[in-house]
C-alpha positions, 0 to 999 in steps of 0.5 A, a space after each residue: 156323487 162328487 161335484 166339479 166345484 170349478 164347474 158350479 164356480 163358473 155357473 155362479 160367476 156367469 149367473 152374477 156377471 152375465 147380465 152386466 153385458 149384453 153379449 153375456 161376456 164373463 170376465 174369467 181366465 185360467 182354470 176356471 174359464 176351461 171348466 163347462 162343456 158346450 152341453 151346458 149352454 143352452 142358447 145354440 147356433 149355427 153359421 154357414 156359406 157356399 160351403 154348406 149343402 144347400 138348399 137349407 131348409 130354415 125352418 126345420 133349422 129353428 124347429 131344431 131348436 137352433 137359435 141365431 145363425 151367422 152367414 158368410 157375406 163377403 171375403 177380402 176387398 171382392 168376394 161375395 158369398 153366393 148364398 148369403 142374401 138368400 140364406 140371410 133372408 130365409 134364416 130370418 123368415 124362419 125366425 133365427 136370429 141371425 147377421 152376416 159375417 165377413 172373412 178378412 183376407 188380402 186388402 187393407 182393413 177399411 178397404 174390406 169394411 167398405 167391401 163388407 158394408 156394401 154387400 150386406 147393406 145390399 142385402 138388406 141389412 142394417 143391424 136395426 131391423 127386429 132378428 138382426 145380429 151385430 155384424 162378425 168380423 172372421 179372423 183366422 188362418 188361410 191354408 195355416 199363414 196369416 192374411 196378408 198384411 193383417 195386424 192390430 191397426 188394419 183390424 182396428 180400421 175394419 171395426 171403426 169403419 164397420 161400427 160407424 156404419 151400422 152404430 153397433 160394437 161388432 164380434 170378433 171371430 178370432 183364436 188365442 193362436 190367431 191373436 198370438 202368431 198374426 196379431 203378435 199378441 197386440 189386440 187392443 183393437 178388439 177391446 169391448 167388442 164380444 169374441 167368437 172363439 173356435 175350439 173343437 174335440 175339447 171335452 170339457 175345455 173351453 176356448 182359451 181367453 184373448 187378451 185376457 178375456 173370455 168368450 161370448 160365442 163358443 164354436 165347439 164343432 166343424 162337424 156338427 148334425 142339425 135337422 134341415 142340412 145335410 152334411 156337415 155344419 158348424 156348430 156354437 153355444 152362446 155363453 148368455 142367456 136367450 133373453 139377452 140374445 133377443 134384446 141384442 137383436 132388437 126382439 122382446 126378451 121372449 116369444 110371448 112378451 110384448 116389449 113396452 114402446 119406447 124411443 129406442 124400441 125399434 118398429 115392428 117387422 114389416 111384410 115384405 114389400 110389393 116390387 114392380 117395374 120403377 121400383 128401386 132401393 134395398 129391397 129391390 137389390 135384396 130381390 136381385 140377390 135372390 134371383 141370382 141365387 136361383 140361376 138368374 143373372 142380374 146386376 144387382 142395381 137396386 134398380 127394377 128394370 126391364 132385365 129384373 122384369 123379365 127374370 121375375 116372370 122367368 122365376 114366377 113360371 118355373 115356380 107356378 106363380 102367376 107371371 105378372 112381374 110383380 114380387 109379391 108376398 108369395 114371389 118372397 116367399 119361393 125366393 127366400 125358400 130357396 133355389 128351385 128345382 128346376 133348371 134356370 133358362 139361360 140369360 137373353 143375351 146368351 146366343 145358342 151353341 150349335 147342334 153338337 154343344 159347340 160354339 163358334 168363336 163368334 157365338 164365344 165371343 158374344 156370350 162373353 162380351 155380354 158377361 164383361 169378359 173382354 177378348 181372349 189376348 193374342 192368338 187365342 181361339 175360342 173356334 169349337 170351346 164347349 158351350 158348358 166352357 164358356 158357361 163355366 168361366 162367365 160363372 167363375 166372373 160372377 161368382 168372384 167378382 175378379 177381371 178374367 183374361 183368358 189366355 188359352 183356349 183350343 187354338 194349337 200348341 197345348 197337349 192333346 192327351 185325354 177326353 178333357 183337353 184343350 182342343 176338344 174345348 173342355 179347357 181354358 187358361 187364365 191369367 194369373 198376374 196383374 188383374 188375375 191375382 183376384 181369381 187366384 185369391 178366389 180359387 184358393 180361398 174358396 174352392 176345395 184343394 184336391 190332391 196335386 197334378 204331378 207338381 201343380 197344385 190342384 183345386 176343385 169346385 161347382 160353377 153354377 152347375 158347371 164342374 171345375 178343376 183349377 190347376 195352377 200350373 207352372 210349366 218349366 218353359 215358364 208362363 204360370 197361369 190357371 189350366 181350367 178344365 170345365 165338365 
């Protein structure tokens, strides 16, 4: 049989220049660099957000013989990734490798690094710890238009401002068309840093260089199969070898070799540390994360008071444990494994809606009043909204973090057609200027467009189990703003 002479070319080239870097980055363009196919790395991995079917079951996920994991944390200058703390946690427990990514949108680039770090340090990670990655910036295209205001400089600043906070050179996630059409062929912000680069359905072609180098982590798949999701999933192959991998994330270069002791080997892993009331710090934010993610609503302070007291044991009792309040190794290891599979109670606060499911404009009030939505604007009533409405928006604010101004609620002068109208308290409308632009921003960043209503634009999603559709509606008489329905 006739062999691929580039293909042995390639492989020769990698074997000689791959330990020189440890990303594993070869310095090859042209014809050559287009030669392997995924098949022929053999270091995999995975990355995944809310998008993905949760829960992920991360320890089938490493047994697959996946090894690193990268987790959507944050998106722009607000948005946090519900999933991510979990799914960060557990990867890592599971033995992937694994760092968080962060999705570049609208806001200047130190802006969003502020955003980034925060969120991630919250989580408890610092790109130090045994297992860490080093953090991702996501460069590509929303909806096929570049991000507002992006270009070389405002990247620049997100990696300085990100590669100062945690002493490591972070991966640029980012295509040679992103570079060329958003970036306008200007991309010496990325020198030195490892490129991710996306290129599906290719066969054999690799994903073509940037700035005239090549990739370290290849995205082959969107559509990807791995045993412990269920769904679709994205796919990578890592062009260096698993040792070198390891090395990058503070691990010993194999499973069963101790790493000789030195001053720059980081300490072993820690177990997880017993919280309890008075505690404070990353870990206890990093538990506050974990809470949320299963149904609870906290603030996630870093504070263990009375309502992260409270939602332990709340947590403890519905999983079997005994309820003392205090995390423990075997709370960790039932927050880390996932949400539960039953359902949250509601938040102490949260007055309950009378017999037929309907509140009050009182009890609407309270319940939004005690999430920081303030009072609906002008003449706005919440007399007999559906107590899933009103659960529905207080979880459009947790989840996206944005001001919510209602504008619309069951008060007259709206259509009265179908089931799900304004009146029978399935319906509210939001503001879409000024404050509202952040909910904009997140609706179309992250929710799934569907198929237009007549000729408003239309997005679907899940609200902590709360169905909603998202209608960006434009009436002729004027006043655009969101008409959302909630099921």
């Amino acid at each position: 049989m006739r062999k691929n002479v580039r293909n042995l070319l390639v492989q020769t080239l990698a074997a000689a220049t791959v330990a020189a870097g440890a990303y594993g980055v070869v310095s090859v363009t042209g014809d050559v660099a287009n030669a392997a196919s995924p098949s022929s790395y053999g270091v995999r991995g995975i990355d995944t957000s809310h998008h993905n079917t949760h829960p992920i079951r991360w320890s089938t996920v490493k047994a697959s013989g996946e090894s690193f994991a990268f987790h959507k944390a944050t998106q722009g200058a607000r948005y946090r990734d519900p999933k991510f703390a979990g799914d960060f946690a557990a990867a890592l427990r599971a033995g992937l490798m694994a760092a968080p990514y962060h999705f570049y949108d609208t806001g200047t680039g130190t802006a969003q690094a502020a955003h980034f770090i925060r969120t991630v340090k919250a989580a408890g990670y610092d790109a130090k710890r045994p297992g860490q990655l080093p953090p991702v910036v996501d460069l590509e295209k929303l909806d096929g238009r570049c991000p507002a205001g992006v270009n070389n400089t405002e990247v620049a600043a997100f990696l300085a401002k990100t590669r100062q906070a945690f002493g490591v050179t972070p991966i640029v996630y980012i295509s040679k068309d992103f570079a060329d059409t958003c970036l306008r062929g200007k991309t010496t912000a990325l020198a030195n840093h490892p490129l991710w680069q996306p290129r599906y359905k290719s066969g054999s072609k690799e994903p073509a260089p940037v700035g005239g180098r090549s990739w370290s982590i290849w995205q082959y798949t969107e559509h990807g199969a791995v045993p412990g999701i269920t769904g679709d999933v994205d796919r990578n192959v890592y062009k260096g070898t698993l040792p070198q991998l390891r090395r990058l994330a503070h691990l010993a270069p194999t499973t069963g070799q101790p790493t000789p002791p030195s001053d720059s080997t980081p300490a072993p892993a820690k177990p997880w540390p017993v919280l309890k009331a008075g505690s404070n710090g990353t870990d206890v934010r990093t538990a506050q994360h974990l809470l949320n993610a299963a149904g609870h609503r906290l603030d996630a302070d870093g504070v263990f008071g009375p309502a992260t007291t409270s939602a332990v044991k709340a947590f403890q009792t519905r999983n079997g444990l005994e309820a003392d309040g205090v995390v423990g190794p075997n709370t960790w290891n039932k927050l880390v494994a996932g949400t539960t599979t039953h359902t949250p109670s509601p938040a102490p606060s949260t007055p309950a809606p009378s017999g037929n499911g309907k509140l009050t404009q009182r009890q609407a009030l309270a319940q939004l009043a005690a999430a920081g939505i303030k009072r609906p604007v002008g003449r706005t009533s919440l007399e007999g909204v559906r107590a899933r409405t009103i659960q529905g928006v207080i979880a459009l604010k947790k989840a996206s973090r944005c001001t919510i101004v209602i504008t619309g609620g069951t008060e007259s002068g709206h259509s009265t057609k179908g089931t799900y109208s304004h009146s029978g308290g399935y319906k509210l409308d939001l503001r879409t200027r000024d404050e509202g632009r952040c909910v904009t921003n997140w609706i179309k960043n992250t929710q799934r467009k569907g198929a237009p209503r007549g000729r408003d634009a239309r997005w679907y999603g899940t609200l902590n189990g709360v169905s909603a559709e998202f209608v960006y509606e434009v009436p002729r008489s004027g006043g655009v703003h969101w008409d959302i329905t909630f099921k």
